[in-house]
C-alpha positions in Angstrom: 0.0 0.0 0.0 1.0 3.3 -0.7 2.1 5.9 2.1 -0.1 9.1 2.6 2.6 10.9 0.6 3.0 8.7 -2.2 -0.8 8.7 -2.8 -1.2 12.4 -2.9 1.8 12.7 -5.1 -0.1 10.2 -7.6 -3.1 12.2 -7.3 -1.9 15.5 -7.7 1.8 15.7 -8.3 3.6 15.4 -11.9 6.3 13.4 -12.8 9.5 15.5 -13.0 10.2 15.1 -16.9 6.4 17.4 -17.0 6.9 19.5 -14.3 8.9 22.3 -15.6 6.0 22.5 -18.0 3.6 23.6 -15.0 3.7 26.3 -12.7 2.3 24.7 -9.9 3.6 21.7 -8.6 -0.1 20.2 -7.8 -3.6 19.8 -9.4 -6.5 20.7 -7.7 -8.0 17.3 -8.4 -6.1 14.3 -10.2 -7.6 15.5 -13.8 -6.2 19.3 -13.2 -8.2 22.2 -11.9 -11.5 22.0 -13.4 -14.3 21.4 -11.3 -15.4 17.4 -11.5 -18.0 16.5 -14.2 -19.5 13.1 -12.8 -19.6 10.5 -15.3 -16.6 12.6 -17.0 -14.1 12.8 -14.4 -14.9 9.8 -12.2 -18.1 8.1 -10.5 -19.1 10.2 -7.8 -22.2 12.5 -6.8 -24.3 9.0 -8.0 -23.4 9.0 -11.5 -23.4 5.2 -11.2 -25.2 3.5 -7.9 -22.3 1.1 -7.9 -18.6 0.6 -8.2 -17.5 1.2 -12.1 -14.6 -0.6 -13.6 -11.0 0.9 -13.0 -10.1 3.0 -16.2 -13.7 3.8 -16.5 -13.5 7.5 -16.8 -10.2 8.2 -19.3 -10.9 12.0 -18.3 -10.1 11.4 -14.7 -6.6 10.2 -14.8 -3.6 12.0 -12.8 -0.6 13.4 -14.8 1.0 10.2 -14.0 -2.1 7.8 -15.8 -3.3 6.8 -12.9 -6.9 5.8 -12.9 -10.1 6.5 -10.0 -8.0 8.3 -7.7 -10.9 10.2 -6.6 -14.2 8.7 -6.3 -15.9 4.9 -6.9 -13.7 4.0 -3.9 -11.6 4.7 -0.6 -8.4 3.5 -0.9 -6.4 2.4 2.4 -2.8 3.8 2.4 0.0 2.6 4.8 -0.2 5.7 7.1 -1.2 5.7 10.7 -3.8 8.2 11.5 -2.9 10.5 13.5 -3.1 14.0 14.2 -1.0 16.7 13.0 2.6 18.0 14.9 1.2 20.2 17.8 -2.6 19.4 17.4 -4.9 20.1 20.1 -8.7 19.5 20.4 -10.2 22.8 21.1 -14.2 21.7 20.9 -15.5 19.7 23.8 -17.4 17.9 21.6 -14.2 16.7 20.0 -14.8 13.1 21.5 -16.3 10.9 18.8 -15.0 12.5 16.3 -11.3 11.7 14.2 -8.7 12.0 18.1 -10.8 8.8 19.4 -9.2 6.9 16.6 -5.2 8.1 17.2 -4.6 4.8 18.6 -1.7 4.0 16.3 -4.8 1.2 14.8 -6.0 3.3 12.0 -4.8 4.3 9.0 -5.6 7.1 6.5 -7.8 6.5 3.4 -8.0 9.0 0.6 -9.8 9.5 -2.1 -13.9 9.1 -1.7 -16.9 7.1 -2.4 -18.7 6.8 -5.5 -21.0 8.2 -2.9 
């Protein structure tokens, strides 16, 4: 499994023989910066009430051809979930919510549902 930091460089990184090409050294989404089309850029918002096969949606690929980064699935990465260097709950009503689950037992998943 990828770490957190390989995933989002998949996602929204380039390779280095395109960067020099870009400005920016990240995509707002896998495709670029366009807003998402559904059934363009990927299965989400219900475009499909199911899973779709991987390389469904040519559109949606990352600069490195990588297919259904976003959307039609979460995908587990090899990262503990945890919070970030100096966090602190502020809310009371923190409890329940993502600190319960820094136990070093969970693990970050990226990219959403086709939910």
């Amino acid at each position: 499994m990828p770490t957190e930091a390989e995933y989002i460089r998949a996602a929204y990184g380039f390779p280095e023989e395109i960067l020099p090409h870009f400005q920016s050294q990240e995509r707002k989404h896998p495709w670029g910066n366009e807003d998402p089309i559904p059934g363009y850029h990927g299965n989400f918002n219900f475009n499909s009430w199911a899973p779709t096969p991987i390389g469904a949606f040519h559109h949606g690929r990352s600069a490195w051809g990588i297919y259904e980064l976003v959307g039609n699935g979460w995908e587990w990465t090899s990262t503990i979930f945890q919070g970030f260097p100096g966090f602190e709950k502020c809310l009371p009503s923190y409890e329940g919510y993502s600190a319960d689950f820094f136990d070093d037992q969970h693990y970050v998943m990226l990219g959403a549902s086709w939910v």
